[in-house]
matplotlib code that plots the C-alpha trace (Angstrom):
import matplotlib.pyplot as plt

x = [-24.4, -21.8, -21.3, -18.5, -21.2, -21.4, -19.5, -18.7, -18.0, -17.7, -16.1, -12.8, -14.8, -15.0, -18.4, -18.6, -16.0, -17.1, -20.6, -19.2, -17.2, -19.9, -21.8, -19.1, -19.2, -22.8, -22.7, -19.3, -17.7, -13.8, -12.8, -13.9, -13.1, -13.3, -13.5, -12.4, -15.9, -17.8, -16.9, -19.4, -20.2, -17.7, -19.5, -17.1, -16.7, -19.1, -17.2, -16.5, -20.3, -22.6, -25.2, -27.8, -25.6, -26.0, -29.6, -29.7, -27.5, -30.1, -32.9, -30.7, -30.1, -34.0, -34.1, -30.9, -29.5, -27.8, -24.4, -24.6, -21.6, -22.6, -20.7, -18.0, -19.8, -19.7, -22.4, -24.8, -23.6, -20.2, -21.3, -23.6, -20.5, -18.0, -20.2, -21.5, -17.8, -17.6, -20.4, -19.3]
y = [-3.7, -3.0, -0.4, 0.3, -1.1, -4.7, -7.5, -11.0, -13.0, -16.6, -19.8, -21.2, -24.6, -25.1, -25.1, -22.0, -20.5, -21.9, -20.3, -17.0, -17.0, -17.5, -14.6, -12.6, -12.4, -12.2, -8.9, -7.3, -8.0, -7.8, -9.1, -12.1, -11.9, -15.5, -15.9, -18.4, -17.3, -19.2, -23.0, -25.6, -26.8, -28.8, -32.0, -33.6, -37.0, -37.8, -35.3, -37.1, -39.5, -39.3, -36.8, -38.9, -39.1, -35.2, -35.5, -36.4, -33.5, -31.1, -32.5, -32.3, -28.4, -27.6, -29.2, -28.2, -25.1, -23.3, -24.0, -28.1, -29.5, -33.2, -35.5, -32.5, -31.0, -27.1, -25.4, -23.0, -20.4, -20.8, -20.5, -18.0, -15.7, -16.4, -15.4, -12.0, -11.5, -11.5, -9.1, -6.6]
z = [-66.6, -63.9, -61.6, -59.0, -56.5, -58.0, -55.9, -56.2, -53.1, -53.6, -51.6, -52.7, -53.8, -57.3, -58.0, -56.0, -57.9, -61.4, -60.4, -59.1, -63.3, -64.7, -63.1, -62.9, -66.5, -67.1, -64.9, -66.4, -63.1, -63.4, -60.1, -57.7, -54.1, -52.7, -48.9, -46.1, -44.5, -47.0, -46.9, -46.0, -42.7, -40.7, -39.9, -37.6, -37.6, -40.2, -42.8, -46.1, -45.4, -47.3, -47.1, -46.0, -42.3, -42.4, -42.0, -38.1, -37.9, -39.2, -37.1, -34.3, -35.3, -35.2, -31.0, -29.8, -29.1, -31.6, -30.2, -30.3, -31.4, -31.2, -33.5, -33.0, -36.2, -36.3, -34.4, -36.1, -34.2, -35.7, -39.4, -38.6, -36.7, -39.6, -42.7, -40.3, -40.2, -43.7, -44.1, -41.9]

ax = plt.figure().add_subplot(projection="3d")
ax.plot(x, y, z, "-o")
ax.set_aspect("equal")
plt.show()
């Protein structure tokens, strides 16, 4: 089922990585490229809460501008320039 043409690309986090395996092998795809471009979100100061103190982050991303670094999370624009990188 593979061609030449036929990439994997996965983060370096283990479910990433046990996904990116598992397709991998599914597609006849001999080598995985995993990439520093592809971890989660930084979320600043509430990194290692629980999800649920992600949420006023995300309603904060959908009124401020794209570059809004409150709680010192990473801005939108940042994950957005790092995975481009990554695809170009």
């Amino acid at each position: 089922m593979n061609d030449e043409n036929t990439k994997i690309i996965s983060s370096k986090l283990l479910r990433a990585k046990e996904t990116a395996e598992i397709y991998a092998n599914v597609l006849g795809v001999t080598e995985i490229a995993y990439a520093d471009e592809l971890v989660e979100r930084w979320y600043g100061t509430l990194d290692g809460r629980s999800g649920r103190w992600y949420i006023p982050v995300w309603a904060l991303d959908t009124v401020l501008t794209p570059n809004h670094k409150v709680w010192r999370v990473e801005s939108v624009n940042s994950v957005r320039t790092r995975v481009l990188r990554l695809l170009t």
